[in-house]
N, C-alpha and C positions, 0 to 999 in steps of 0.2 A: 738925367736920372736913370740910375739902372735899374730892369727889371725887379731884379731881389731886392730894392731899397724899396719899392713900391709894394711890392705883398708885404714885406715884413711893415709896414706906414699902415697899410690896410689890415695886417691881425693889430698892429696895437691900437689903431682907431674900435676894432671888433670888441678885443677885448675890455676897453676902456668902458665902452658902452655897455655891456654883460655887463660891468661892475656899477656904473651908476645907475644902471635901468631894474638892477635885481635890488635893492632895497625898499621895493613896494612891497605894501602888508604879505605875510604868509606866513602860513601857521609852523611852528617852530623857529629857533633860534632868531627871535624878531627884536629888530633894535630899533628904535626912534630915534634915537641921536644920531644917525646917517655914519657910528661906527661900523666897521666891517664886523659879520659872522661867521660861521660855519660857509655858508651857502659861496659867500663870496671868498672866503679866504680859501674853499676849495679850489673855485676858479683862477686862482691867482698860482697859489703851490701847482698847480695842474700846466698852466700856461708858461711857467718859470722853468718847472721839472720836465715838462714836455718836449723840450727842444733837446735833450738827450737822452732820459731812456723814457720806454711807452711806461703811461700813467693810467690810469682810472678812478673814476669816484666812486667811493663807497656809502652806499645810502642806505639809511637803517634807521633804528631809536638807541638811544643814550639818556638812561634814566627817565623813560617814557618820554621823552621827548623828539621828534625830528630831528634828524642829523645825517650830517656830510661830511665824508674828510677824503681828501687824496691819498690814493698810494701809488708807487711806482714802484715798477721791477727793476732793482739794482741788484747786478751778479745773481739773480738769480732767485732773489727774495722779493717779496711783494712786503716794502717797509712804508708806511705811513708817514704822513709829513705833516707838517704844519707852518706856519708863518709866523716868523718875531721879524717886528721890522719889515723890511723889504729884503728878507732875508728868508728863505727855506727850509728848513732842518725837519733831518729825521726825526721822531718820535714814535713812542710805544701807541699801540693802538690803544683806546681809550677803556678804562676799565668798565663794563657792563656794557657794549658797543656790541650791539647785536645786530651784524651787516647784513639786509636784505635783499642784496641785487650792487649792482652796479653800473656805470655808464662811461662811456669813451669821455672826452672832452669834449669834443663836440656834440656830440648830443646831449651831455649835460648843459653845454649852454646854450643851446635850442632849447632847451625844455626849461631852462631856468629863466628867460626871455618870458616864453608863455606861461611860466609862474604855473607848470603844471608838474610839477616834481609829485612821485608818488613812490612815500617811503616803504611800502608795502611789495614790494617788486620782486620775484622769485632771486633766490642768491645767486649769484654768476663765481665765476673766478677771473680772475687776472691772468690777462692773454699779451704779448706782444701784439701791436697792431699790424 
């Protein structure tokens, strides 16, 4: 086995886990029925769009509530994404999405592990990594 087959084995083991580990209780966008949310569908658009351009999660409220969405710098635009399917697509940022900070991927899902997401976070902007 080569090298590169072994990291990319070990982020899909990483990210698999961020996705079945982050649906413990937490306040906003909370689901019971073990559908995916905001929270995870961030991580997914982020882990999918991040293998070619640099990505960021944008963390804020949306209709008073807690919320999460990816964007990525394409040409030069920091466009928002979302998930249909296993599938990515751009979209418009979400109307009344009041972005207070943001996080790399990684450290989004460190922080989304320890289930310590704080939507209050000063605004950043969208940096190439």
């Amino acid at each position: 086995m080569t090298n590169n087959f072994i990291q990319k084995m070990a982020k899909s083991l990483f990210i698999g886990s961020a996705l079945v580990l982050s649906t413990v209780n937490f306040s906003g966008c909370y689901s019971t029925n073990m559908q995916g949310v905001c929270r995870q569908q961030a991580l997914y658009c982020g882990a999918v769009v991040g293998e070619k351009y640099p990505v960021r999660i944008a963390v804020g409220k949306w209709e008073n509530e807690n919320h999460v969405q990816t964007q990525a710098l394409i040409n030069n635009n920091g466009e928002y994404l979302k998930q249909r399917g296993t599938s990515v697509i751009e979209s418009s940022k979400p109307e009344n999405f009041k972005v207070m900070g943001d996080m790399n991927l990684k450290k989004y899902t460190q922080t989304l592990l320890k289930n310590q997401i704080n939507y209050d976070i000063p605004e950043a902007t969208l940096v190439s990594p």
